[in-house]
N, CA, C and O atoms as a MOPAC input file, in Angstrom:
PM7 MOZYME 1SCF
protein

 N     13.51900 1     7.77500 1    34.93400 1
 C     13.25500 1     9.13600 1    34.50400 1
 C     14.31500 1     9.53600 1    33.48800 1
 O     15.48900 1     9.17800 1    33.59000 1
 N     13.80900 1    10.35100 1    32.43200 1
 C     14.98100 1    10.71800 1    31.21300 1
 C     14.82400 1    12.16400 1    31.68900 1
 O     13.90500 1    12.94200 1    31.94700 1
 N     16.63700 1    12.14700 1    31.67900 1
 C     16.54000 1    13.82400 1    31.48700 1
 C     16.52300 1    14.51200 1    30.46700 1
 O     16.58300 1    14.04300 1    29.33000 1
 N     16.42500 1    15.91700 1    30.79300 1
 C     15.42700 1    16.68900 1    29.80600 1
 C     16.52400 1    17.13000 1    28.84700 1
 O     16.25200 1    17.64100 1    27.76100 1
 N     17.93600 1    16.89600 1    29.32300 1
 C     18.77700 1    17.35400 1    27.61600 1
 C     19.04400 1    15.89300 1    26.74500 1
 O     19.63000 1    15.95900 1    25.66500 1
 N     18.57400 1    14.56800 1    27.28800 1
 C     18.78900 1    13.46900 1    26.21600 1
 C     18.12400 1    13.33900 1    25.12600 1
 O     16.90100 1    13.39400 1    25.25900 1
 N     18.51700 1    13.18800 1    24.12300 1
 C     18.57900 1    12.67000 1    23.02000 1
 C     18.11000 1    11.35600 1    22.26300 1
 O     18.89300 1    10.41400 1    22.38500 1
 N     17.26400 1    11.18400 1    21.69700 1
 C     17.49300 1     9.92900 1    20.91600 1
 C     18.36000 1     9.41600 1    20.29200 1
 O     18.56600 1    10.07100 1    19.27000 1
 N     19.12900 1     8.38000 1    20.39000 1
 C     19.67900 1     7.94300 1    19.55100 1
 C     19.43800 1     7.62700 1    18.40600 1
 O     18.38700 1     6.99700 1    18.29000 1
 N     20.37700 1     7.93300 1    16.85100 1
 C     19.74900 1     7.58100 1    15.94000 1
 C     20.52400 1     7.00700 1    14.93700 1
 O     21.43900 1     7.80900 1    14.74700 1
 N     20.66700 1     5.97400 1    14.12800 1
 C     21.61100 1     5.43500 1    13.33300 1
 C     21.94400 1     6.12900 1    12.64700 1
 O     21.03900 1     6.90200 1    12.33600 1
 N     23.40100 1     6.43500 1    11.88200 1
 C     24.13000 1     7.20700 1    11.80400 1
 C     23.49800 1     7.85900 1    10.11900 1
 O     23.39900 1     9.01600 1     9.71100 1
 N     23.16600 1     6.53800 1     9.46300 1
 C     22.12600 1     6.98600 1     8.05100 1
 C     21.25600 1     7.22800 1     8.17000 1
 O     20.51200 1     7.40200 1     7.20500 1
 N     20.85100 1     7.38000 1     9.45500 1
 C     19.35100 1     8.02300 1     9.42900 1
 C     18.77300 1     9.66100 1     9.78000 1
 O     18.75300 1    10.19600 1    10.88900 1
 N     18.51500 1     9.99600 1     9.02300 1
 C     18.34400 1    11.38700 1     8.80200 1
 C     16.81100 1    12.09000 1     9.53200 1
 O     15.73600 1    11.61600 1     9.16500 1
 N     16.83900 1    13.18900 1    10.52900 1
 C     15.20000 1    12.77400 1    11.01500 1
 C     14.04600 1    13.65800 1    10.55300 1
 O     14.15200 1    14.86100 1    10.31500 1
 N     12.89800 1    12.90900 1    10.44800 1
 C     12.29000 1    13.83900 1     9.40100 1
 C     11.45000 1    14.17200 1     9.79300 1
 O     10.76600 1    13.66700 1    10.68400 1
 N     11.24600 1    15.45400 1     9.00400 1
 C     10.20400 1    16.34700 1     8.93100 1
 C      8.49300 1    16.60400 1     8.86600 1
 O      7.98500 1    16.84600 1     7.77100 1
 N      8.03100 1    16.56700 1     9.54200 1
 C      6.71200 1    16.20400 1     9.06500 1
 C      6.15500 1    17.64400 1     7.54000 1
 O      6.10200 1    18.87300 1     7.58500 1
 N      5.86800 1    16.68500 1     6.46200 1
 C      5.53000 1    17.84700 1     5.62800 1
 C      3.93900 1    17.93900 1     5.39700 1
 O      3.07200 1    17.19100 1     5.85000 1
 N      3.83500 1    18.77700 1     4.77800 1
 C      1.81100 1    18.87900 1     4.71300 1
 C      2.01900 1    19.50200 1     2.80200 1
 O      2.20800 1    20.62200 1     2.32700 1
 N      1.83300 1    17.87000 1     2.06000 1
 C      1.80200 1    18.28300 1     0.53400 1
 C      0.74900 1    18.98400 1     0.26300 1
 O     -0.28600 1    18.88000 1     0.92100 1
 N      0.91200 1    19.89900 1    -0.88600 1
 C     -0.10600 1    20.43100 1    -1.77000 1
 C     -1.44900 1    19.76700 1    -1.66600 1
 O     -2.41200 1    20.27100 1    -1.08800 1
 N     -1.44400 1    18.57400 1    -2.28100 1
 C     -3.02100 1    17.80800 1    -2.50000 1
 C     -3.32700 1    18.08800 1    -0.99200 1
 O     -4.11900 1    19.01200 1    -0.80700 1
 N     -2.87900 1    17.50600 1     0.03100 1
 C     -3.42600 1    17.56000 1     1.48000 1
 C     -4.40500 1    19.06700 1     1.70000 1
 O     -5.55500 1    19.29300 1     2.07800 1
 N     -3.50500 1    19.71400 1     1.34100 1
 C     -3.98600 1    21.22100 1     1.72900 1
 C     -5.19400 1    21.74000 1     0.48900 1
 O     -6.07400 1    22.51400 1     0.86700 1
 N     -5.18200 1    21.38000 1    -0.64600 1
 C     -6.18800 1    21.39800 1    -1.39400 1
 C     -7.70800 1    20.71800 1    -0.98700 1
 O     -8.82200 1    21.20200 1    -0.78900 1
 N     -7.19900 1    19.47400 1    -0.97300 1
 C     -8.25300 1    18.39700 1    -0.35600 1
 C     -8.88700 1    18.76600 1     1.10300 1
 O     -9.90000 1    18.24500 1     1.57000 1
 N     -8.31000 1    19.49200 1     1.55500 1
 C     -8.42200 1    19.60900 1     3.03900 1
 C     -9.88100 1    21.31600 1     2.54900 1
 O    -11.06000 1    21.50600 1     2.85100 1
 N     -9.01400 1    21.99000 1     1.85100 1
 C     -9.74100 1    23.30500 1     1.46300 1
 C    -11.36000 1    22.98200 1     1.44000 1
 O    -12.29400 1    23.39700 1     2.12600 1
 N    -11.24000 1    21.77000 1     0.00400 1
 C    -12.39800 1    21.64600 1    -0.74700 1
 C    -13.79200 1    20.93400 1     0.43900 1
 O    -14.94900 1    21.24700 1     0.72200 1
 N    -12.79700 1    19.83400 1     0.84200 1
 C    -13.80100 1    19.75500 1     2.09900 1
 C    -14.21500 1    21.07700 1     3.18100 1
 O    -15.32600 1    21.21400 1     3.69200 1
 N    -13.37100 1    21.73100 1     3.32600 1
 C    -14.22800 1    22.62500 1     4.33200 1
 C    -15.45200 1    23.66400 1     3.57200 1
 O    -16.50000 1    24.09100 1     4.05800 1
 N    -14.93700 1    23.84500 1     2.37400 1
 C    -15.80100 1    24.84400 1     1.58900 1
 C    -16.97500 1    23.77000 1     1.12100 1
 O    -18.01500 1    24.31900 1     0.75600 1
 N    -16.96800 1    22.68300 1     1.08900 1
 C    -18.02300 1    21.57700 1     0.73300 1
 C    -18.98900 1    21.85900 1     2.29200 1
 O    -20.14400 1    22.28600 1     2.26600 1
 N    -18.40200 1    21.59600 1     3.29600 1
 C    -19.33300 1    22.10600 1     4.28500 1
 C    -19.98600 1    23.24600 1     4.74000 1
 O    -20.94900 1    23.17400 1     5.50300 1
 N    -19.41300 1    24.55900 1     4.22100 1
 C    -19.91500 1    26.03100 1     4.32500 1
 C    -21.18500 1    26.20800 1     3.58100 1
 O    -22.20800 1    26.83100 1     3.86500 1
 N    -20.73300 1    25.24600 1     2.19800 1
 C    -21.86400 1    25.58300 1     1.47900 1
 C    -23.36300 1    24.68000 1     1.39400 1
 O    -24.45500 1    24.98900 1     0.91700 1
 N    -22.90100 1    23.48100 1     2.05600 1
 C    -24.00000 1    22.48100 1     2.42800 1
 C    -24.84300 1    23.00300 1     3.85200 1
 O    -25.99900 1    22.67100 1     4.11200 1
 N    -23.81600 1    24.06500 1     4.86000 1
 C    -24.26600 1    24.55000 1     5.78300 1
 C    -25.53100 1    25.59300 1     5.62400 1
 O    -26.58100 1    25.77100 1     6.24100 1
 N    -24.93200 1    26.15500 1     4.55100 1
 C    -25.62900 1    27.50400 1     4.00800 1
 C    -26.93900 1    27.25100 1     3.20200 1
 O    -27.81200 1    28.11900 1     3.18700 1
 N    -27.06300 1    26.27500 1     2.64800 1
 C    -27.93100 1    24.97500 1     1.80100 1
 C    -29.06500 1    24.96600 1     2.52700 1
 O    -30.14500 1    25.41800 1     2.14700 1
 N    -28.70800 1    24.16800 1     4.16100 1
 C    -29.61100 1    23.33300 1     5.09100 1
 C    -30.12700 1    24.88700 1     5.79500 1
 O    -31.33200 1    25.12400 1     5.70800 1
 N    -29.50700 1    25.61300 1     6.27500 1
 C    -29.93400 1    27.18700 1     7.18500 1
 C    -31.10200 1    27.53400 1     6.09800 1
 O    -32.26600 1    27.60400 1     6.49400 1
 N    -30.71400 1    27.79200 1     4.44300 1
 C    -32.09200 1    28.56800 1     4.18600 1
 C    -32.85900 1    27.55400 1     3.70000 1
 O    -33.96600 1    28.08600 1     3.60900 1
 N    -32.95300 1    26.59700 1     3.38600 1
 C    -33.77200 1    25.37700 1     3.60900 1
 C    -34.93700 1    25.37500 1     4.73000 1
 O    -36.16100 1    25.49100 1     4.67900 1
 N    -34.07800 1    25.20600 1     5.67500 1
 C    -35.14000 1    25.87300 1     6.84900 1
 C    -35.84900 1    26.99600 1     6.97400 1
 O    -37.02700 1    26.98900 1     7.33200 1
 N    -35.29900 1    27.87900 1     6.73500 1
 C    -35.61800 1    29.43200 1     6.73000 1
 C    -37.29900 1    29.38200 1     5.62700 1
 O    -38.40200 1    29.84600 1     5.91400 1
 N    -36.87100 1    28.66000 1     4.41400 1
 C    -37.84700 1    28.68300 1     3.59400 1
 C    -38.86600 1    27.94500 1     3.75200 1
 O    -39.91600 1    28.31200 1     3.22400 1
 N    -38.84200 1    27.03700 1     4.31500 1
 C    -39.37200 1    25.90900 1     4.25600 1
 C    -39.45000 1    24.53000 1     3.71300 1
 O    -40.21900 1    23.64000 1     4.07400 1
 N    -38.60700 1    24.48900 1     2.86000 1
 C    -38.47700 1    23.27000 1     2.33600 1
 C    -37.99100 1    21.96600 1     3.08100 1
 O    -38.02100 1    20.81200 1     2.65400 1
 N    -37.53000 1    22.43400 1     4.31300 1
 C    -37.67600 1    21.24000 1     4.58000 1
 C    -37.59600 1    21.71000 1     6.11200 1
 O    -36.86000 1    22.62500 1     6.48300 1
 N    -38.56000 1    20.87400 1     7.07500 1
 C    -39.18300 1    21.01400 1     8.50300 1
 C    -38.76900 1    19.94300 1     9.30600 1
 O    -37.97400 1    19.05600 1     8.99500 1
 N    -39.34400 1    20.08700 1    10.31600 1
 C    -38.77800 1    19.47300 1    11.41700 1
 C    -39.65200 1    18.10700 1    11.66100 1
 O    -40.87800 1    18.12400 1    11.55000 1
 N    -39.00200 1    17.05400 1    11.96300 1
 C    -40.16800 1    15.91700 1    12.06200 1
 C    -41.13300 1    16.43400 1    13.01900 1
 O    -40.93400 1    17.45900 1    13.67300 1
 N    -42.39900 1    15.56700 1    13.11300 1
 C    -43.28900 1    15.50400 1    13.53300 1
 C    -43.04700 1    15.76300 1    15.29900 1
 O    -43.02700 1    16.80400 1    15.95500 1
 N    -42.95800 1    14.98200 1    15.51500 1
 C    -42.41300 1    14.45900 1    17.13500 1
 C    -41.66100 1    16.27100 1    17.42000 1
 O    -41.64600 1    16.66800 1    18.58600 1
 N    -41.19400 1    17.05400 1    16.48700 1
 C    -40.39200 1    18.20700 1    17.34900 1
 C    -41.32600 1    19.81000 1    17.02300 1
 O    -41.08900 1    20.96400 1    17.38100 1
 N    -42.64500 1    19.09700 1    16.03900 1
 C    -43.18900 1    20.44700 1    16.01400 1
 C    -43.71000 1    20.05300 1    14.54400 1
 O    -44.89900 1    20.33300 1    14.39300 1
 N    -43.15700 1    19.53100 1    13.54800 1
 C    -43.43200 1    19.47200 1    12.17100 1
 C    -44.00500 1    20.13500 1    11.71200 1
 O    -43.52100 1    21.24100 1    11.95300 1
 N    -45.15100 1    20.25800 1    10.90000 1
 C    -45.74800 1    21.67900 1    10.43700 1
 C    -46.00900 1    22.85900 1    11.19600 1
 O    -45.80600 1    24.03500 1    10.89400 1
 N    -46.54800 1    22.29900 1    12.35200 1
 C    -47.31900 1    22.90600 1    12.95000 1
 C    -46.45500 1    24.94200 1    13.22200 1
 O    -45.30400 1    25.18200 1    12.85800 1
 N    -47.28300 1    25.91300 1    13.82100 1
 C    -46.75800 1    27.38400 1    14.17600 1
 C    -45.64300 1    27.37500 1    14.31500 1
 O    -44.77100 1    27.99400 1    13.70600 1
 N    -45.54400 1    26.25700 1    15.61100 1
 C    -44.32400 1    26.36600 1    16.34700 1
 C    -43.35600 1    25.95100 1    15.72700 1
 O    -42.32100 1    26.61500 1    15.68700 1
 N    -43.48000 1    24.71200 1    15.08000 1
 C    -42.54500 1    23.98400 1    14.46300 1
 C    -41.88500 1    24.77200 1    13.73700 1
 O    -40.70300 1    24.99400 1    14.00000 1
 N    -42.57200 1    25.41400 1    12.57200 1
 C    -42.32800 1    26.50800 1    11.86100 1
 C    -41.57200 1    27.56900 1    12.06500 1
 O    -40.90500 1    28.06300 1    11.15500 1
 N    -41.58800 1    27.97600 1    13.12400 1
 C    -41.32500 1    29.41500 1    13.73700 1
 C    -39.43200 1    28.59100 1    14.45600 1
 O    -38.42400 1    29.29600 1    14.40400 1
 N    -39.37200 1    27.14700 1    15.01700 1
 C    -38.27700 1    27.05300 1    15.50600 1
 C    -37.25300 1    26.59500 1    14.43000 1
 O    -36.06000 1    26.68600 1    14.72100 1
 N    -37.69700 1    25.99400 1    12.91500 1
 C    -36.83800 1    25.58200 1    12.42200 1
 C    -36.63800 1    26.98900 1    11.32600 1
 O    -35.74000 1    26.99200 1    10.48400 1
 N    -37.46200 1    27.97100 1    11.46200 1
 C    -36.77500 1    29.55200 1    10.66400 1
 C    -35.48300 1    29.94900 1    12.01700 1
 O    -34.27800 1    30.13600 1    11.84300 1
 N    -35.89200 1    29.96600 1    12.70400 1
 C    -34.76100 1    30.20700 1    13.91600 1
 C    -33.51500 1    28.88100 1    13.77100 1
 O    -32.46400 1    29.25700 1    13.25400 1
 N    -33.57800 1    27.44900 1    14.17600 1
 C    -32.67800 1    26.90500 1    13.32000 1
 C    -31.82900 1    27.18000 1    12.18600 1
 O    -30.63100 1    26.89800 1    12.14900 1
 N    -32.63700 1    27.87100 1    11.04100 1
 C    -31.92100 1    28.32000 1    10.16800 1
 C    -31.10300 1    29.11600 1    10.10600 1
 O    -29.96600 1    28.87400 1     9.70000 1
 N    -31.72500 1    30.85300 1    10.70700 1
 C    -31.01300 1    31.66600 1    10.75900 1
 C    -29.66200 1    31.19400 1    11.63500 1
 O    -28.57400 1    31.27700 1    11.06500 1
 N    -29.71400 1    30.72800 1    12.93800 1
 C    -28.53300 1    30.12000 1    13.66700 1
 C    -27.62900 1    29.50000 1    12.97500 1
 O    -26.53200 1    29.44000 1    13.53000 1
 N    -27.70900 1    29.04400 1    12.00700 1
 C    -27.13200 1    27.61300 1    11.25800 1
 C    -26.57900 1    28.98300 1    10.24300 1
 O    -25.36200 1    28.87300 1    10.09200 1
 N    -27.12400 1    30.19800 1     9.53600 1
 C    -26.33900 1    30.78300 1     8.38300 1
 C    -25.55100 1    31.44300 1     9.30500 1
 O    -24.45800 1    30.92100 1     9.52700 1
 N    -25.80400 1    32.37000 1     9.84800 1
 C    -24.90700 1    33.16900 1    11.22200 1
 C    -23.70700 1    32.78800 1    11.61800 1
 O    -22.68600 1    33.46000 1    11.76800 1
 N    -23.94400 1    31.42300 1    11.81200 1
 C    -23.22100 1    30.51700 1    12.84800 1
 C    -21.79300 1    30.51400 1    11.73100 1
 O    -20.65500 1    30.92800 1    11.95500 1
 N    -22.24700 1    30.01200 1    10.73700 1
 C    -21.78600 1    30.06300 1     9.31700 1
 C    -20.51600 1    30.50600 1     8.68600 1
 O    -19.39000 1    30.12800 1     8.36200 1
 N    -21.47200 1    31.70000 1     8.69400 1
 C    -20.77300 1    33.07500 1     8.40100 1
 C    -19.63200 1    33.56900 1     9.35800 1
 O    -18.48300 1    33.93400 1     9.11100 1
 N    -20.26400 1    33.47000 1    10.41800 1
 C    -19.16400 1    33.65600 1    11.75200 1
 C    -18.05300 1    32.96500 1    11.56000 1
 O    -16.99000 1    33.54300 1    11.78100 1
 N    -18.04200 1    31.76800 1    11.17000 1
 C    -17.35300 1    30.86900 1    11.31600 1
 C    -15.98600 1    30.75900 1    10.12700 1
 O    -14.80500 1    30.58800 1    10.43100 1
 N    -16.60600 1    30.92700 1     8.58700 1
 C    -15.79800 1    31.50800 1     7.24800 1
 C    -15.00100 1    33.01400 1     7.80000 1
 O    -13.84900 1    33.27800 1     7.45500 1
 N    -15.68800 1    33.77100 1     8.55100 1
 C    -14.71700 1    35.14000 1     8.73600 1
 C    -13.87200 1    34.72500 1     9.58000 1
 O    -12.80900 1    35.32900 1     9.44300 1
 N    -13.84800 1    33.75400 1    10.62400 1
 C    -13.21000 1    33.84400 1    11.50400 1
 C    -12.06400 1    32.99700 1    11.05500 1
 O    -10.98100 1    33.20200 1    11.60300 1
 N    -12.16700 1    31.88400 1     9.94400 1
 C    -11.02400 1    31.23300 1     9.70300 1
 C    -10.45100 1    32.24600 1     8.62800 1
 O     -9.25600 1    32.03100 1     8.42600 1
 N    -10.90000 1    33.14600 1     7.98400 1
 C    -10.28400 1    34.30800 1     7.02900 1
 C     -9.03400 1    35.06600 1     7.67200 1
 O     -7.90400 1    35.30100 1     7.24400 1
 N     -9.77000 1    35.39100 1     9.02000 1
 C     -8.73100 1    36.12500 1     9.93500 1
 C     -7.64000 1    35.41800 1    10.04700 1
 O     -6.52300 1    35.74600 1     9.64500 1
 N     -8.01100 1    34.20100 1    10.72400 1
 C     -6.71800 1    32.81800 1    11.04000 1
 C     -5.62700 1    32.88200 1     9.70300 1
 O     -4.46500 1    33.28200 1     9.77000 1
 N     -6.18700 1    32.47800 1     8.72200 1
 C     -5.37600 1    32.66200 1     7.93000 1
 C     -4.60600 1    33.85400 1     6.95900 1
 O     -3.63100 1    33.76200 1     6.21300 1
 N     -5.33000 1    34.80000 1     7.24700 1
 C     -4.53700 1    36.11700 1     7.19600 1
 C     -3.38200 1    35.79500 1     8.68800 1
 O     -2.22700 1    35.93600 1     8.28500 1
 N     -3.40300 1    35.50900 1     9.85800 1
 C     -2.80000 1    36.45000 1    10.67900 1
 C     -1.65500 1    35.07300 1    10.68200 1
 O     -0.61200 1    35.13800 1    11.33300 1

């Protein structure tokens, strides 16, 4: 068992480091999430409109089908949206 005030030892040139988070990281990191908000937002009214439905096997054209992938959609922009405000806050606070 190590107790809880030890220390690592560390060679005397060795200096201990920092974990940093560069610029590009945090850029790259941005562009991907905003690449997914907007591919999210893409596929929700996609559905909503119709352009693109649900396979066969879950309803495909048909009323129903219809009626669950406008509901898909709306869930999917909502969900969305919820989701961009809520990391807005995060990073305000």
């Amino acid at each position: 068992m190590i107790p809880k005030n030890h220390k690592k030892k560390m060679a005397k040139n060795q200096m201990p480091v920092a974990k940093k988070s560069s610029g590009l990281k945090k850029v790259l990191s941005f562009v991907a999430w905003l690449t997914g908000v907007i591919v999210s937002l893409v596929v929700g009214n996609a559905l909503i409109i119709g352009t693109l439905v649900l396979p066969q096997w879950l309803g495909g054209d048909t009323q129903a089908g219809i009626i669950v992938a406008m509901a898909v959609g709306w869930i999917v922009i909502i969900t969305t949206l919820l989701s961009v405000v809520l990391a807005i806050i995060h990073a305000i606070r």
